[in-house]
C-alpha positions in Angstrom: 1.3 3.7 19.4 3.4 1.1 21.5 1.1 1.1 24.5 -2.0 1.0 22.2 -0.3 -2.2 20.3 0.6 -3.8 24.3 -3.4 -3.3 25.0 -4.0 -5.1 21.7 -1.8 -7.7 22.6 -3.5 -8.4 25.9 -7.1 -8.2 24.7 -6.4 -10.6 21.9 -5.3 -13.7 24.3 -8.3 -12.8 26.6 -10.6 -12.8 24.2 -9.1 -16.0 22.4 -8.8 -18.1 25.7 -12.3 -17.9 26.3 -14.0 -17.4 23.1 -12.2 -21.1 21.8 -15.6 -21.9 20.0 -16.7 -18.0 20.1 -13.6 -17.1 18.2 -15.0 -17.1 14.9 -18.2 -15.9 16.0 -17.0 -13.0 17.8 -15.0 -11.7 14.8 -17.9 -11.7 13.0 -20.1 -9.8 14.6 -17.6 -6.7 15.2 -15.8 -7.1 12.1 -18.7 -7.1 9.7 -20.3 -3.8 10.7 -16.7 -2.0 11.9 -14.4 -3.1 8.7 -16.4 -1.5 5.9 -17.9 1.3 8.5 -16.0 1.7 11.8 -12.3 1.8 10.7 -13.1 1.8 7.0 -14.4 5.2 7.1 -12.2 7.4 10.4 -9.4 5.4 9.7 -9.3 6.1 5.9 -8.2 9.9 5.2 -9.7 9.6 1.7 -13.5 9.0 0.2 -11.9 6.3 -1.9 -10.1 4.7 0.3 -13.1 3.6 2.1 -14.5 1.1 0.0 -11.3 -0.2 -1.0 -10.0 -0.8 2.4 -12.6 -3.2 3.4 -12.3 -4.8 -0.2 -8.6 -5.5 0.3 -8.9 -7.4 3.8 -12.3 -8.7 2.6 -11.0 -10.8 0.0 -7.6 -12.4 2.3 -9.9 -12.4 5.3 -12.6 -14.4 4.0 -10.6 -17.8 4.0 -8.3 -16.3 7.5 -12.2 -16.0 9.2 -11.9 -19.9 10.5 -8.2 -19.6 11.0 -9.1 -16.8 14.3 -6.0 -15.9 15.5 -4.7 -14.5 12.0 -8.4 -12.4 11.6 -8.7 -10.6 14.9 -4.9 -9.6 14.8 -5.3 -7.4 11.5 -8.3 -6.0 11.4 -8.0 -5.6 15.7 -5.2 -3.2 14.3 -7.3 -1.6 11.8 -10.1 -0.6 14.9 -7.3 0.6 17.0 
C-alpha cells in the first residue's frame, strides 16, 4: 500500500506539470469510463456498492473537476 501511494504521488506531479491546460481534460477522459466501470466495479466487493460508489464522488467531484489537483488525487486512489 505505501509504495503503491509513493507511485501515485509521483505520477500525479508528472501528469500535472505537463498537462497545465490538459488537467481537466485528462481527468475526464479516464475518470468517466473508470469511476462508474473500472474501480466502481473490482474495487467494490458488493453489487450495490457499485452504483453508489460512482454516485458519491460524482456528486463532490462534479464542481472539484476544474479545481484538478483535488480530482485526480481521489479518484487516482480509487484506480489504484
Amino acid at each position: 500500500m505505501p509504495t503503491e501511494k509513493a507511485d501515485l504521488g509521483t505520477k500525479l506531479p508528472h501528469l500535472q506539470t505537463p498537462g497545465s491546460p490538459g488537467g481537466p481534460r485528462w481527468p475526464l477522459s479516464p475518470f468517466c469510463p473508470r469511476s462508474p466501470g473500472g474501480p466502481g466495479s473490482p474495487k467494490s466487493p458488493g453489487s450495490p456498492s457499485g452504483p453508489r460508489f460512482p454516485m458519491k464522488p460524482l456528486s463532490p467531484h462534479s464542481p472539484s473537476f476544474p479545481v484538478g489537483p483535488t480530482l485526480p488525487l481521489r479518484p487516482e486512489t480509487y484506480i489504484f
